[in-house]
C-alpha positions in Angstrom: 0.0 0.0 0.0 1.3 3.8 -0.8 2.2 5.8 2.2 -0.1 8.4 3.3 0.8 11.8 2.8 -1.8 14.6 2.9 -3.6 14.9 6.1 -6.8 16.6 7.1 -7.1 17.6 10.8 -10.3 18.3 12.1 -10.5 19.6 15.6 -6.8 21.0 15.7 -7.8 23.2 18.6 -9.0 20.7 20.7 -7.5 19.0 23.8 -5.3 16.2 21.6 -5.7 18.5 18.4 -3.0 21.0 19.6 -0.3 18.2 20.7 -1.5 16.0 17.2 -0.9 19.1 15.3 2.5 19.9 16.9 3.5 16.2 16.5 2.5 16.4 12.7 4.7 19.8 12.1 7.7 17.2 13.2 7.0 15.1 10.3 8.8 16.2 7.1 6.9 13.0 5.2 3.0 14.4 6.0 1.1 17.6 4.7 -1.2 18.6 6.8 -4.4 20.7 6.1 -6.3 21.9 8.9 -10.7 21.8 8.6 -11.5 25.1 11.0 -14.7 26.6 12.0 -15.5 30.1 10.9 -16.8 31.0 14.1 -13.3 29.5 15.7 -10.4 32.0 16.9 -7.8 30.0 16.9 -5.0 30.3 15.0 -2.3 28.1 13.7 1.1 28.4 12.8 1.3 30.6 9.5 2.6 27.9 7.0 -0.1 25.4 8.2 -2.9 25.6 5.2 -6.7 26.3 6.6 -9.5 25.4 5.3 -12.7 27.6 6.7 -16.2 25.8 7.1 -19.4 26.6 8.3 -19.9 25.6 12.0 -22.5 23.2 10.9 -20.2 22.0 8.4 -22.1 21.7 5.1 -22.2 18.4 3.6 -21.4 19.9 0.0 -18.8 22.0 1.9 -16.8 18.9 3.7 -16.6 16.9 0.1 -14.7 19.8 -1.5 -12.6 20.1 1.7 -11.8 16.4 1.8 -10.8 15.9 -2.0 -6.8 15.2 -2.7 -6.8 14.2 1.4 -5.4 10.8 1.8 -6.2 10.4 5.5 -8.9 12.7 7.8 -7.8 12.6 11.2 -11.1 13.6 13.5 -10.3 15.2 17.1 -13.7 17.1 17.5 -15.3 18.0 20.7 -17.0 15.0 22.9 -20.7 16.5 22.6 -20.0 16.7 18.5 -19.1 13.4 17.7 -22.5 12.7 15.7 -21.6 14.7 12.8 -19.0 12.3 11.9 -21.4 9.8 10.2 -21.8 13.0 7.6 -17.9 13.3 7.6 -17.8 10.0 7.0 -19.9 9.8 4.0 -18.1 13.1 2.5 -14.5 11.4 2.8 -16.0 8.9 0.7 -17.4 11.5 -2.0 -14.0 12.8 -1.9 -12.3 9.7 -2.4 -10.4 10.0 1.0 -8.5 6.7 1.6 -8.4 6.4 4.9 -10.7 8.2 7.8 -9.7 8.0 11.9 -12.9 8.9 14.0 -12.5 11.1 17.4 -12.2 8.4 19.1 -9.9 8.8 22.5 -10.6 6.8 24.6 -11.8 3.7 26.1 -13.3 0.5 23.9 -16.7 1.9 22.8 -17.7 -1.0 20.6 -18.7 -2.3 23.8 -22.9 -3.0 24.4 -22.1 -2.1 27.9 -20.1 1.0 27.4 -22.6 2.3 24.4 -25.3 1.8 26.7 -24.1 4.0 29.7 -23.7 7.7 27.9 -25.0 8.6 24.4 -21.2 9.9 23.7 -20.3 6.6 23.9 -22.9 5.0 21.9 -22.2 7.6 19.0 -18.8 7.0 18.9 -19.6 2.8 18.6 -22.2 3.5 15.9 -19.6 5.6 14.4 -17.1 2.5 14.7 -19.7 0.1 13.2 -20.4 2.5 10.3 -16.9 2.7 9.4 -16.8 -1.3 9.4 -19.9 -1.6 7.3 -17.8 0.7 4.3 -14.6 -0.2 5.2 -16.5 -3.8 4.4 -17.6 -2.9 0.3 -14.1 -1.6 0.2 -15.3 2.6 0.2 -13.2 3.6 2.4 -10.7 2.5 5.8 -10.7 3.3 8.9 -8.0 3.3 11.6 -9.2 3.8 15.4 -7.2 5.1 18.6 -8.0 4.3 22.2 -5.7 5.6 24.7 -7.2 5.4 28.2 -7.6 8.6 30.1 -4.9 11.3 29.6 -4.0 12.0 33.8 -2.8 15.8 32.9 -5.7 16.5 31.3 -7.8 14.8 33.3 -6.5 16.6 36.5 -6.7 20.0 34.9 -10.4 19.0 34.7 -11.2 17.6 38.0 -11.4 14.2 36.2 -11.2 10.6 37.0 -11.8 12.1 41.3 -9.0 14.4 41.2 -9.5 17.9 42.4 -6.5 19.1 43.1 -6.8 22.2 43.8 -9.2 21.9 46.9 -6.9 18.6 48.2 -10.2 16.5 47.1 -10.5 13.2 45.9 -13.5 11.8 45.2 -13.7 7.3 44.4 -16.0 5.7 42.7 -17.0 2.5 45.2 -13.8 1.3 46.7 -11.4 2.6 44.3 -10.1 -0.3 42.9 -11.5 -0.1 39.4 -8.7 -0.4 36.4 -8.7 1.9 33.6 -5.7 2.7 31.4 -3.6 5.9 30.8 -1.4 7.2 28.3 -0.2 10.8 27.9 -1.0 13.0 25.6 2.4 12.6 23.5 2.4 9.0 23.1 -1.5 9.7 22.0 0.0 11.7 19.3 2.6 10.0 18.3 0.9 6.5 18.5 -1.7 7.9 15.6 1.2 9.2 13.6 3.4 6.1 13.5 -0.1 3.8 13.0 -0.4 6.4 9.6 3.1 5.2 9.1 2.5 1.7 9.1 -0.8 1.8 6.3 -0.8 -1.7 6.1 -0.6 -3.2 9.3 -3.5 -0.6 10.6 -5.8 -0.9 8.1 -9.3 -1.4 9.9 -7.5 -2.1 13.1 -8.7 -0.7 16.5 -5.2 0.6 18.1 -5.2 0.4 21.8 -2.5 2.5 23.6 -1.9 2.3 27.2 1.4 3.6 29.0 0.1 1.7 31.8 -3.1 1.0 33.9 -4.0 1.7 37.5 -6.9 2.4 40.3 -8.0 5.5 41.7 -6.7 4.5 44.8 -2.9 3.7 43.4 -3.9 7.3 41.8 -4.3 9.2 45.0 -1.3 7.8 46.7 1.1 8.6 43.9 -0.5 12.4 44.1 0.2 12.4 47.6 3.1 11.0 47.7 4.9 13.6 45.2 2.9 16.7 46.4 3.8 15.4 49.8 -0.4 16.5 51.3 -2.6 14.2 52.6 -6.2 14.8 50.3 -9.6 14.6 52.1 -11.3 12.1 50.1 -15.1 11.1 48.9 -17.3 7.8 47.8 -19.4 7.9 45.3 -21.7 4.9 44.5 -21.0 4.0 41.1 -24.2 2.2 40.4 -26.4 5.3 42.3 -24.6 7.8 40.9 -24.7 6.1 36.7 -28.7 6.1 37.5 -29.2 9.8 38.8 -26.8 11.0 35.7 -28.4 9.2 33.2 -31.8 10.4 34.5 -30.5 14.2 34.1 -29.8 13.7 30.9 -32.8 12.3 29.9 -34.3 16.0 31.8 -32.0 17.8 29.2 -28.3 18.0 31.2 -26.4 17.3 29.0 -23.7 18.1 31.3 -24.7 15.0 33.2 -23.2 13.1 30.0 -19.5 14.0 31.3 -20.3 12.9 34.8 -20.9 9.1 33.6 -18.1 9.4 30.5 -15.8 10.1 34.1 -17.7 6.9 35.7 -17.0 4.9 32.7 -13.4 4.8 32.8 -12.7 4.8 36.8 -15.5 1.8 37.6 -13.5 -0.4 35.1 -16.2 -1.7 33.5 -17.2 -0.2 30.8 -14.1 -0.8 28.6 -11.7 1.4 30.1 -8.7 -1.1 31.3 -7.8 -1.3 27.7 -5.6 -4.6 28.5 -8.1 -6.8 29.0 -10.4 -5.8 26.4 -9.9 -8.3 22.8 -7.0 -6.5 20.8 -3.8 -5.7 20.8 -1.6 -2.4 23.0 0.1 -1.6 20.2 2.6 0.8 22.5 5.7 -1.6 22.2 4.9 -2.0 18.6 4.6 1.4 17.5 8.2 2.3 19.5 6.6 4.5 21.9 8.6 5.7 25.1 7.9 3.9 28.6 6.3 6.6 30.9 5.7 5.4 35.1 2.9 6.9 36.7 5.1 8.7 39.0 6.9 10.6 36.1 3.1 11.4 34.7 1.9 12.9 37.6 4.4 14.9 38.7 4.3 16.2 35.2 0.7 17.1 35.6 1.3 18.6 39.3 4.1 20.9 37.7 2.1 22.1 34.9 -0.7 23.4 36.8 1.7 24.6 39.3 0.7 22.6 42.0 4.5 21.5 42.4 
């Protein structure tokens, strides 16, 4: 199979947009092409090419954006992921070769994980779409699922931590897996499965630096900021039940709540080493990261250290 080369990015502004986009800029062999809302403000470096769309991104509009792309690379906001079956059917007006959905996260073509949140059931659908025409040969797909990201996820008050009031707040006993890899190796994970066409054609990659609990969590935040947190239970089954009937009220809000309980319960797809497939971090050459070296990056970015 011929290497990709042309890349469009949608979401570069996003959370992993900004690090993929960086990553990309180190990569002599791809040309990248970012898709940007008009309404957006942000602004990239000045010999990155921009494409300007419509915020509701016009079907005709995403075709004639897509054509001469060899690969569309989503990274759109959680609560927008449904507008990818349209982007979907556009790459394959455009003759796009290969699309990667905003994916992220944990194993969403699980029933159990697509029936706790509706993000998570778009983003399965979305998966099974892209099998169904990756299946008559339109178009393939290459997925990324990466665990939780612990520096953003503490800059959120995600996953329990709240760091700034000395908080942390487990789901049941804390002793839930779920799988974590930084930012960076999310990044660079997508880029080398792009370099390796063949290999990661159709494939789900799983990425995981490493997996842990919520409790092995709190102790290695406690240990390096050298505090002692006051800490909260939540019950997990309680809890999934009054979030799930806020969204039905119109919260959508509440949808984060239970994304958050769907990795730290550990049972909705989120310890990425015991779902079926392959971590594909040893593979791809990506560097080892501890959990120690993680966190105390995260504590030091939001000055905490």
């Amino acid at each position: 199979m011929a290497d990709f080369r042309n890349i469009l990015l949608i979401g570069a502004s996003g959370s992993i947009g900004t690090v993929l986009l960086s990553e990309f800029q180190r990569e002599p062999g791809f040309t990248v092409t970012i898709l940007q809302r008009a309404s957006s403000k942000f602004q990239p470096p000045a010999h990155v090419k921009v494409i300007s769309i419509a915020d509701s991104y016009p079907t005709d509009d995403l075709v004639t954006a897509f054509k001469g792309q060899d690969v569309v690379v989503n990274c759109m906001t959680t609560l927008s992921v449904a507008d990818q079956f349209r982007m979907v059917d556009a790459a394959i007006a455009a003759g796009v070769r290969r699309y990667v959905p905003s994916e992220y996260g944990l194993n969403n073509a699980r029933p159990e994980a697509q029936a706790l949140n509706e993000v998570f059931h778009e983003k399965g659908k979305i998966q099974e779409y892209l099998r169904a025409k990756a299946a008559t040969g339109a178009i393939e797909w290459t997925s990324i699922a990466c665990g939780i990201w612990l520096k953003w996820g503490m800059a959120h008050d995600f996953v329990g931590m709240h760091v700034r009031e000395g908080k942390f707040v487990f789901w049941d006993d804390g002793d839930g897996y779920f799988s974590c890899t930084t930012e960076e190796n999310t990044a660079a994970g997508l880029i080398k499965a792009l370099k390796k066409p063949d290999e990661t054609k159709n494939v789900a990659v799983f990425l995981s630096d490493f997996a842990i609990t919520q409790k092995q969590l709190l102790a290695a935040i406690e240990k390096i900021q050298r505090v002692k947190y006051a800490t909260e239970t939540i019950d997990s089954e309680a809890f999934i039940r009054e979030k799930q009937e806020a969204v039905r009220g119109g919260d959508k809000f509440a949808t984060y709540a239970l994304i958050e309980s769907g990795f730290v319960t550990g049972r909705f797809g989120g310890h990425l080493e015991k779902e079926p497939g392959e971590i594909w971090n040893e593979r791809l050459g990506l560097p080892k990261h501890t959990l120690d070296e993680v966190v105390t990056d995260a504590l030091q970015s939001m000055g905490m250290l």
